[in-house]
C-alpha positions in Angstrom: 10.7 11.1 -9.5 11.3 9.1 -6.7 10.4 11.6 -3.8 6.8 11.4 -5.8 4.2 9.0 -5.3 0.8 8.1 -6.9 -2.1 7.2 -4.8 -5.1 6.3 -5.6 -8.0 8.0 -3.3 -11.5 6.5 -3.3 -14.7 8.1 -2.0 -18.4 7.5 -2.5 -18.3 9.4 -5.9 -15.6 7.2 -7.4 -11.7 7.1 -7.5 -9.0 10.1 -8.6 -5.6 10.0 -8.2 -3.4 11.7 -5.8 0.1 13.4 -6.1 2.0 13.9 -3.0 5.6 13.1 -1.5 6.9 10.3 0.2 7.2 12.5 3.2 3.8 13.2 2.8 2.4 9.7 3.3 4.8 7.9 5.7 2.0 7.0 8.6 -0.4 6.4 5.9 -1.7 2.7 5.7 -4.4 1.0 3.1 -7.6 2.3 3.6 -6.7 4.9 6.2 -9.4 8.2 6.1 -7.6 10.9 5.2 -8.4 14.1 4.1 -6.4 16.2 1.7 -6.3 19.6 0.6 -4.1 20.3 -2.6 -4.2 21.7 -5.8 -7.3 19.8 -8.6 -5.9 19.6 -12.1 -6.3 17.8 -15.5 -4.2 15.0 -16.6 -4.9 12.5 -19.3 -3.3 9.3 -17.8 -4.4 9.8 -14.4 -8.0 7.7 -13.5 -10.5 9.6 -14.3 -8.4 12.7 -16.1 -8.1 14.8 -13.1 -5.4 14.4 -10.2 -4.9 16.3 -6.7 -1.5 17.6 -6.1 -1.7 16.9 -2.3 -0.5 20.0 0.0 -1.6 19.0 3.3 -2.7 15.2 4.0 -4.2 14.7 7.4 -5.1 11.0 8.7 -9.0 10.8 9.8 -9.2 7.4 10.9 -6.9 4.4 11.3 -7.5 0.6 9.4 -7.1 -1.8 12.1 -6.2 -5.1 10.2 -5.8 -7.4 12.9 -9.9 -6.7 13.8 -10.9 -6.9 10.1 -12.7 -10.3 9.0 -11.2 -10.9 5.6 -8.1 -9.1 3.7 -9.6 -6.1 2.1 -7.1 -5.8 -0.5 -5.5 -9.2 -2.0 -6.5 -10.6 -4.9 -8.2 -13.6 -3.3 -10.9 -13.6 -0.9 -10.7 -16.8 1.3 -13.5 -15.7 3.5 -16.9 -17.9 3.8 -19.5 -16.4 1.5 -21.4 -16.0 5.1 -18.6 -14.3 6.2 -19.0 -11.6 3.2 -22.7 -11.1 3.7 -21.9 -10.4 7.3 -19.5 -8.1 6.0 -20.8 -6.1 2.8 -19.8 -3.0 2.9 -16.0 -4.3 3.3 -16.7 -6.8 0.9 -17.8 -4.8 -2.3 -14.9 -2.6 -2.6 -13.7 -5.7 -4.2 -13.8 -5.0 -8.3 -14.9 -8.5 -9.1 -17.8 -8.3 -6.6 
């Protein structure tokens, strides 16, 4: 299994897993926009119990991180609280938020 990899896609209605190949997802970066076209079907483990067996991944839109005013995706935020308001929509895909 290692030319597979699991990737966890979020969207406004919550988050489902995707299935694709490490070919597949070389230029992709945290938080890119993609969009994916692929097959939808059931599987217990994944979150959620549905997966999408990717076919076609197309990037959207680029994460610049160097222009971003926090990290988005470590485990501690050292940002001001300020900094957060200023900031909310970025800030709240943070679990503990």
């Amino acid at each position: 299994m290692s030319k597979v990899v699991f990737i966890r896609l979020r969207d406004k209605s919550g988050i489902i897993q995707l299935v694709c190949e490490k070919d597949q997802i070389k230029n992709l970066r945290l938080e890119n926009s993609i969009e994916v076209v692929g097959k939808v079907c059931s599987n217990e483990k994944a979150p959620g119990k549905i997966e999408v067996l990717a076919e076609d991944i197309t990037t959207l839109g680029n994460t610049y991180y160097d222009r971003l005013p926090f990290e988005i995706n470590s485990f501690k935020n050292k940002a001001a609280l300020e900094t957060q308001i200023d900031h909310r929509a970025i800030s709240i895909r943070r679990p503990e938020i």
